[in-house]
Each structure stands twice: as C-alpha cells, then as structure tokens.
C-alpha positions as a printed NumPy array, in Angstrom:
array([[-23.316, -75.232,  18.075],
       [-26.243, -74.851,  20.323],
       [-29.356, -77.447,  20.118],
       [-31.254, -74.86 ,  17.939],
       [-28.044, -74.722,  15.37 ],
       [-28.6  , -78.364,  13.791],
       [-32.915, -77.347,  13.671],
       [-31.968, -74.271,  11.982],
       [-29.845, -75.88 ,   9.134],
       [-32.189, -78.73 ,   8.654],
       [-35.132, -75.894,   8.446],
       [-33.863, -74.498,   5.612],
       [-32.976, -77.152,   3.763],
       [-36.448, -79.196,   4.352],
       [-37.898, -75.406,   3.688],
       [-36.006, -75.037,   0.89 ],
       [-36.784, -78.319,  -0.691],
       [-40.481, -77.921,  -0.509],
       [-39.785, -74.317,  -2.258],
       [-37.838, -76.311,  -4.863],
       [-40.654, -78.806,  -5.384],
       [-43.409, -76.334,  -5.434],
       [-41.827, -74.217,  -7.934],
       [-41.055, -77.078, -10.176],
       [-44.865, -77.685, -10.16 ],
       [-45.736, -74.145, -11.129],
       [-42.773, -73.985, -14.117],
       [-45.04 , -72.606, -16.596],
       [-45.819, -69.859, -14.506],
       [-42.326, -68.379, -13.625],
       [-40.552, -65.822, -15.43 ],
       [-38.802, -67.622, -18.081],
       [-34.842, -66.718, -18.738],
       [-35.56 , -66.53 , -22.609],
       [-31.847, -67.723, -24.498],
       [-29.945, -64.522, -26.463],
       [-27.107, -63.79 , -28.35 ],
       [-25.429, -63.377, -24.408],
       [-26.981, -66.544, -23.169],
       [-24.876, -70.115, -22.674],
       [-28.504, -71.795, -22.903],
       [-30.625, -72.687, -26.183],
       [-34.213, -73.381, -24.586],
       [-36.302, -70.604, -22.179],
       [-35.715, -72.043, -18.282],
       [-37.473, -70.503, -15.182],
       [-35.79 , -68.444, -13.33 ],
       [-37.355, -67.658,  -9.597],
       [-34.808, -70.537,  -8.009],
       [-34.403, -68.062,  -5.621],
       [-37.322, -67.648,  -3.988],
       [-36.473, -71.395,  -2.535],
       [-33.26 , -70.785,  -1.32 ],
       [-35.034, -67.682,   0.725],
       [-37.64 , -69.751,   1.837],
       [-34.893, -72.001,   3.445],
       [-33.008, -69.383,   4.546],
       [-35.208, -66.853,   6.412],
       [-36.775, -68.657,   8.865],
       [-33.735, -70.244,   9.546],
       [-31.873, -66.684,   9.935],
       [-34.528, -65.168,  12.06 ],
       [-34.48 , -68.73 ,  14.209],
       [-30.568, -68.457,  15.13 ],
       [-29.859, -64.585,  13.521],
       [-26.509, -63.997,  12.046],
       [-23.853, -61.947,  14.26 ],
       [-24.127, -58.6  ,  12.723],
       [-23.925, -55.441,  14.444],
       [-27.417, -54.091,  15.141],
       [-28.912, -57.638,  14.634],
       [-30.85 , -58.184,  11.735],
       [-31.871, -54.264,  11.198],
       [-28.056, -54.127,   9.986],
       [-28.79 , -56.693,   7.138],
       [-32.261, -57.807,   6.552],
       [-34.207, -54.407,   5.29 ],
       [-31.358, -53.907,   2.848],
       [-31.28 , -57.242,   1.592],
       [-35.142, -57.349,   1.315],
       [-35.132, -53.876,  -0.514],
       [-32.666, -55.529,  -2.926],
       [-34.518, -58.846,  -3.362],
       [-37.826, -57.031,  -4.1  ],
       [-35.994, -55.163,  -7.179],
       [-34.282, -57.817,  -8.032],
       [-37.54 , -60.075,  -8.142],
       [-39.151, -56.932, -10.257],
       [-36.129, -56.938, -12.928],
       [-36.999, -60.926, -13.402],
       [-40.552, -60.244, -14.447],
       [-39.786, -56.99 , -16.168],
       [-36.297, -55.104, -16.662],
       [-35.915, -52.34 , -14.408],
       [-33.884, -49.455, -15.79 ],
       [-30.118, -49.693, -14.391],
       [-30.083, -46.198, -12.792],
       [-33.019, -47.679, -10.525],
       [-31.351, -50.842,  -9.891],
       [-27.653, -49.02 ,  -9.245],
       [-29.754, -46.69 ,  -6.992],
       [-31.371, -49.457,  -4.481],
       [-28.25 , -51.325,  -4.749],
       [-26.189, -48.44 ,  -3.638],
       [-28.342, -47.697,  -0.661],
       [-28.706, -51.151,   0.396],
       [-24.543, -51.647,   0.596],
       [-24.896, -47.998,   2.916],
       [-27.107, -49.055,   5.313],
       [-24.775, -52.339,   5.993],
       [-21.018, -50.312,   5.703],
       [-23.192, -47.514,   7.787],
       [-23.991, -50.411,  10.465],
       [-20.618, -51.725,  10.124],
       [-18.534, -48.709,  10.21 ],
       [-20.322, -47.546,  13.519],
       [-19.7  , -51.099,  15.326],
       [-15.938, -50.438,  14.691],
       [-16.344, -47.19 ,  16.565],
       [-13.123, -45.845,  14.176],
       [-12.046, -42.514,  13.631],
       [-13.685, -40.054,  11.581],
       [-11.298, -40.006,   8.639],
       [-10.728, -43.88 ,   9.162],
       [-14.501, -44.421,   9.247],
       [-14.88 , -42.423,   5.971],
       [-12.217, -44.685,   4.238],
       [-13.577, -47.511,   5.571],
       [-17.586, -46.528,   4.8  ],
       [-16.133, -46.344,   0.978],
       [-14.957, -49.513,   1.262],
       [-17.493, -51.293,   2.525],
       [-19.606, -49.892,   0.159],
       [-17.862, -50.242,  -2.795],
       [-16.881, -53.99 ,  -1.917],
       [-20.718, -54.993,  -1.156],
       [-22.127, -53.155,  -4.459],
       [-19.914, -54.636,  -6.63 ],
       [-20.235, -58.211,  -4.849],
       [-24.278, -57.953,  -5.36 ],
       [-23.173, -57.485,  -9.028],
       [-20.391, -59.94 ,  -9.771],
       [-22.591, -62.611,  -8.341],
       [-25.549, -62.167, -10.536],
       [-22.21 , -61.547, -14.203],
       [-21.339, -65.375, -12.847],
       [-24.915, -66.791, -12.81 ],
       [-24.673, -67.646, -16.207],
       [-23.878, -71.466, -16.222],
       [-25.988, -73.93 , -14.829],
       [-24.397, -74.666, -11.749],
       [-22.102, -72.272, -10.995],
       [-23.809, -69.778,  -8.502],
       [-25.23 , -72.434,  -6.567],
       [-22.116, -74.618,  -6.259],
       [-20.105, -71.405,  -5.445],
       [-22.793, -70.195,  -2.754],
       [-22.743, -73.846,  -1.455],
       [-19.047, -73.797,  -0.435],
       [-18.213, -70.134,   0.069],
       [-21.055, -70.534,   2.951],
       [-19.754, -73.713,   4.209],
       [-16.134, -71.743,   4.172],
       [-17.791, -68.99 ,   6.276],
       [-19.543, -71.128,   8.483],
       [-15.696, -73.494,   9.306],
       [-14.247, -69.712,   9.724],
       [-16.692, -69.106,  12.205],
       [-16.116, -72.372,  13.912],
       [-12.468, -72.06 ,  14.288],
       [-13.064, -68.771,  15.63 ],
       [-14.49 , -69.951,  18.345],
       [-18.47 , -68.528,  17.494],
       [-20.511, -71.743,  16.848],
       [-23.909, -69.587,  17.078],
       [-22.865, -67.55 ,  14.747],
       [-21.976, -70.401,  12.351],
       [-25.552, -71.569,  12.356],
       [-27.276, -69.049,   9.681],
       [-24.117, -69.387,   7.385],
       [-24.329, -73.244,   7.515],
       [-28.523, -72.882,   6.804],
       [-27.411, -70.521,   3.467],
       [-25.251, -73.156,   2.266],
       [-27.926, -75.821,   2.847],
       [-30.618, -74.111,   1.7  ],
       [-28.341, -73.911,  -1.247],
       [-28.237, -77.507,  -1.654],
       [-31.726, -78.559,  -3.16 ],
       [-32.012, -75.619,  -6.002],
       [-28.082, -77.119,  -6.766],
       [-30.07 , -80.187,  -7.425],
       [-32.782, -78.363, -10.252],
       [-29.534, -76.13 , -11.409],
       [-26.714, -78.846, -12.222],
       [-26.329, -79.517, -15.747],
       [-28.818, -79.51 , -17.619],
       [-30.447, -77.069, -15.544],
       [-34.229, -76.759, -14.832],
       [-34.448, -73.84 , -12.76 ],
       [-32.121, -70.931, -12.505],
       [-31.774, -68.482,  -9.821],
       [-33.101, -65.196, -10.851],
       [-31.791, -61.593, -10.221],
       [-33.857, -62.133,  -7.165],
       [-32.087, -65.154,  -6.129],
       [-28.377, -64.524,  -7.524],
       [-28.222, -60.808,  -6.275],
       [-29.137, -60.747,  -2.751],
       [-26.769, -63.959,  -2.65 ],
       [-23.955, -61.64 ,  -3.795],
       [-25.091, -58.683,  -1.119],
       [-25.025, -61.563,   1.935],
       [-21.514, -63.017,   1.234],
       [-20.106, -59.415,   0.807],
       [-22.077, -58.016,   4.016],
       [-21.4  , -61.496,   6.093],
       [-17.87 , -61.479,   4.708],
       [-17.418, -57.572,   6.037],
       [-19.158, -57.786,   9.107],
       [-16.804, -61.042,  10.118],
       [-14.   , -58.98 ,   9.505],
       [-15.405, -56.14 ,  11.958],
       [-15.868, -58.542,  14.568],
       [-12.608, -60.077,  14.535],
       [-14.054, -63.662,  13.299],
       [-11.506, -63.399,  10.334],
       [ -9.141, -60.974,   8.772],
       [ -9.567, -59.386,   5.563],
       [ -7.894, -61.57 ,   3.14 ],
       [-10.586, -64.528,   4.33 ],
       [-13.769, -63.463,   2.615],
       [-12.033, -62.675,  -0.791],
       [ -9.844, -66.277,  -0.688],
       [-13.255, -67.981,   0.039],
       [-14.895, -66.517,  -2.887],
       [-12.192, -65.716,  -4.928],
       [-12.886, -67.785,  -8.265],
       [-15.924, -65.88 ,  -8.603],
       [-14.352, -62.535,  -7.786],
       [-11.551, -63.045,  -9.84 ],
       [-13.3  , -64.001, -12.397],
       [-15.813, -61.162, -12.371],
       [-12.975, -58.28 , -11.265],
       [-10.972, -58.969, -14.081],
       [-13.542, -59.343, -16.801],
       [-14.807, -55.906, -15.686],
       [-11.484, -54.464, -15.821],
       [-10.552, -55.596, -19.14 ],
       [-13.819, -54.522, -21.013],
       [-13.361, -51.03 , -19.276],
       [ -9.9  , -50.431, -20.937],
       [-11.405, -51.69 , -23.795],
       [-13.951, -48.961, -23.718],
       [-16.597, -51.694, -23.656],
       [-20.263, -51.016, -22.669],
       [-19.324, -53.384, -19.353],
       [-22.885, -52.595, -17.691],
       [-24.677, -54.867, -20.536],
       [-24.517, -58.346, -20.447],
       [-21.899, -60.206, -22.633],
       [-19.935, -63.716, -23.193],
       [-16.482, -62.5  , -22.244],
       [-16.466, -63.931, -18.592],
       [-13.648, -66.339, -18.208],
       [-16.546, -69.097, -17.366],
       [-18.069, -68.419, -20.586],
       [-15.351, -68.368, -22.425],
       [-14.349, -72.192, -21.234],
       [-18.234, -73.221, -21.961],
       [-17.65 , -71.938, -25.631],
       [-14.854, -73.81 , -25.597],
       [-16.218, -77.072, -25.695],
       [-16.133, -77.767, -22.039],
       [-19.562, -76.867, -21.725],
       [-21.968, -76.273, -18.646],
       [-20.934, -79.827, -16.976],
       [-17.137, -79.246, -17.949],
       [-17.4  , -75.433, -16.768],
       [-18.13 , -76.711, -13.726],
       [-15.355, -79.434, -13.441],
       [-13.168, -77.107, -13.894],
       [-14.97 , -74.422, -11.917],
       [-16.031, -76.537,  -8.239],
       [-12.413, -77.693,  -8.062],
       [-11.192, -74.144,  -7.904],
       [-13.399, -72.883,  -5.597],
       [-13.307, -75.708,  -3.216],
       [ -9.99 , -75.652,  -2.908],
       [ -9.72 , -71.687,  -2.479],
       [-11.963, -72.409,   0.508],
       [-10.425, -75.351,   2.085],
       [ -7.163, -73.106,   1.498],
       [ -8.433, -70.031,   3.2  ],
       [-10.064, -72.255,   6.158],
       [ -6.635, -74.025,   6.87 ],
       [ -4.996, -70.828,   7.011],
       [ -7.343, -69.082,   9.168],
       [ -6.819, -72.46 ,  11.613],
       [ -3.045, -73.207,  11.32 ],
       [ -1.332, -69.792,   9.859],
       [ -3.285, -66.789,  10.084],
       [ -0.164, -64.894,   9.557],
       [ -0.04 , -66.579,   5.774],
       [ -3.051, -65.557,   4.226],
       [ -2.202, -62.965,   2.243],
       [  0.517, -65.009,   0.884],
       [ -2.172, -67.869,   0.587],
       [ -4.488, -65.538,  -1.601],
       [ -1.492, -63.948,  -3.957],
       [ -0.585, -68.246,  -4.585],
       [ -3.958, -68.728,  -5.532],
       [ -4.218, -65.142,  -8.181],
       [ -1.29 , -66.695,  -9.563],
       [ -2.815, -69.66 ,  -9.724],
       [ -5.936, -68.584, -11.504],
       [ -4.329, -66.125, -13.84 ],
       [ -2.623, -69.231, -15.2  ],
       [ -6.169, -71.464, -15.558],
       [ -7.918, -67.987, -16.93 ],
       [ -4.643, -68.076, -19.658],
       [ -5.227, -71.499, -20.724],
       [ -9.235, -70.643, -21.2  ],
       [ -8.229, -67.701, -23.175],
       [ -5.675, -69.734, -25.095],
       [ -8.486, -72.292, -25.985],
       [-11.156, -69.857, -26.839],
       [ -8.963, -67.723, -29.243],
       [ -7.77 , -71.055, -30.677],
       [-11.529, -72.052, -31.404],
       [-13.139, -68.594, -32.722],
       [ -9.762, -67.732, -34.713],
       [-10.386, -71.322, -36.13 ],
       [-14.216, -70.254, -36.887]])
C-alpha cells in the first residue's frame, strides 16, 4: 500500500471512534430499537451505530476511492440513496414497496456500471445485469435479517472486509485494498458498543448499506479480475447461508418471509440457550474461518475454490442441523 493507505485506515477508525463516542453521549436522542415478539433483546437500545461506521468510512473512501468502474459515481449515489431510506425507516417505517423500490434501483445503477466495464455481449450482459442485480438486492437485505444479535453484523463486516482487503492484496492491487481495510476498521469501534450486551445497534441505515457495499465490492472484484466468483460468497458465506436458506424455507412454507421473524438459524441457537455471547462463539469462528479459507485459496489454489465453498455448505448444513436439533428439543420440551 501507498503512504496514503495506512492514513486512510487509521482515518476511519479515529473518525469512527469519535462517531461512536458522540453518539453514546446523545443515547437518549437516537431512535430506539424497541424489543418485540421478533426481537432477541428485552430493553429498547439505540440504533443509529451506523452513522459511525460512515463517518469512518467516507472520508476514508473518498481519500484512497475503491476500484470500481466509473469511480465512485458507480457506487456512492446508490449507496447514499439507500442509506438515506434506510436512516428514514429507523425513525419511522417506510412502507416495503418504497424501500424494495430504492433498493432495486440502487443494485441497477451498480450491475448497470458493472455490466458496461465488462464490455460483454448483449445477451451475456442481460444475464449478467440480472445477476448482479439480484445478488446486490438480496445482499442489502440478508445483511440487515442477520443484524439481530448483538454482535453479529459488526463481527461479520469486520472480517468479510479484512477478507476482501487480503484478496486484494494477493492480487497484486494494494490501492485498492485501502478503502476495504478502512470498512473493516471503521467497523472496529461500533464492534466495541455492539458486543454482548450491546449498547448501540446498527440501524437499517447502518446494516443495509453494509449489505449493498460487500455485494457491489464483492461484484465489481469479480469484474476486474481481483477474484473469481466463488470468493465473495466463501468470504461471507455464514451470513449468506444463513439468510438464503431461512428465506427459502419460509417461502415453501408459504410464510409471510418479508416480515420480520425468529426462524434465522442465529436466532434459533440464541433461543437455545447459547445466547447473544454464545451466538457469537459459535458464529465468529465460522466466519473467520470461511474467510481465512477463501483467502488461502485465492493465494495457493485458485483452481479449488469452488470445491473450498461446497466443503464449507456441507459444513454449515451440519452446524445449522445441530441448532435445529437443539431448538426443537427446547420448544417441543416447552
């Protein structure tokens, strides 16, 4: 990395520190996450955690920008569209048709930006718009289902940021490391207000442009030949996993999926008795080693990491089993 790479990662976590402290001295004034019959918390906590991790982030991002096609007009309007909403559904619930609608247009504009810097085909570029898409609108919403246990988002954003920022490393763009580093660090001091018992939470505005930037870094990485396809998903794949399979199952189930619930796999183990310290025990171990997993391979066996990612399905199927096992164990017992 450059001499401005180590500034910009210690900008945003200094930044984001002071946005941390700040907010913690104006509690009583932030939107308060107020428990329900969906919640994993008994007592109302703040929730505008996100705002810090921007404040880290931003200046950091526009000091060394992230390699994206188009430069920051292929990511930033988008995400700030998105974080405005999302800071708006915090204070006061935006109908989903509104929120589906920005979200959908935001994930256009960045497969739109992508899709033209592959310089494809037109059927190809089609296929590959839907993608893109698809993969970044869901992400922006399976990050904000898995904010829901104090620790979780934060830990997961920590790592899957540091992943992206090794996988830029090894592939030989250190400048382009620098902004994926500064996410994870600006990351680290809301982790420190978030870990059990948590005092601050994210927010829609914090946990849903989170979501957007790992799907939209993740894509455009894979357009520009920092990483292939299966990289992205192994990095994050806990939390898609997770999120992709709990969707899947309350669809066949005929389930209202859109409305928040307690059926995510995460949940599940917290109602278990693991609770929000042993959810994330069980939870940090998993993703770091997905990452560390999907870094090796990228270094020492590109070639395996497809066969790296099916391991680790396998691998979670078997830990999402045993949570199921101990939940229906518990409730049937209840």
């Amino acid at each position: 990395m450059s001499g401005a790479g180590p500034a910009a990662v210690a900008l945003a976590l200094v930044l984001a520190a002071a946005g941390v402290l700040f907010l913690r001295s104006r509690a009583k004034s932030l939107p308060p996450d107020v428990p329900n019959a969906r919640s994993l918390h008994a007592v109302p906590v703040p929730r505008a955690g996100g705002y810090a991790v921007w404040l880290g982030f931003l200046p950091a991002a526009i000091l060394v920008p992230p390699a994206f096609p188009h430069g920051l007009a292929g990511w930033l309007p988008p995400w700030l569209a998105l974080a405005a909403i999302s800071a708006r559904d915090d204070v006061r619930d935006v109908g989903i048709v509104a929120r589906l609608a920005v979200q959908g247009l935001a994930a256009a504009w960045v497969a739109a930006a992508l899709v033209g810097a592959a310089g494809a085909g037109v059927l190809v570029a089609s296929v590959e718009f839907v993608a893109i898409m698809f993969t970044i609108a869901w992400a922006s919403n399976l990050y904000n289902f898995m904010d829901g246990s104090d620790g979780l988002a934060a830990s997961m954003g920590a790592i899957g940021f540091v992943g992206f920022g090794a996988g830029a490393l090894a592939a030989g763009h250190g400048r382009a490391a620098v902004p994926l580093f500064a996410l994870a660090a600006a990351l680290l001091p809301f982790l420190a207000v978030n870990r059990p018992p948590a005092r601050m939470f994210l927010g829609d505005v914090g946990a849903v442009p989170l979501g957007f930037l790992a799907s939209a870094f993740g894509a455009a990485g894979v357009v520009q030949r920092f990483w292939p396809a299966w990289f992205p998903l192994l990095v994050f794949l806990p939390f898609v996993a997770d999120a992709s399979i709990t969707l899947a199952r309350r669809m066949l189930r005929r389930e209202r999926w859109w409305e928040g619930h307690r059926s995510h796999y995460y949940q599940r183990l917290a109602q278990s008795g693991a609770g929000h310290a042993g959810t994330l025990r069980v939870y940090v171990p998993l993703m770091a080693g997905a990452a560390a997993t999907a870094v090796t391979c990228l270094v020492a066996a590109p070639d395996a990491g497809w066969a790296a990612l099916a391991a680790w399905l396998a691998a979670l199927a078997i830990v999402f089993g045993r949570i199921d096992y101990h939940w229906h164990k518990k409730t049937n017992m209840g």
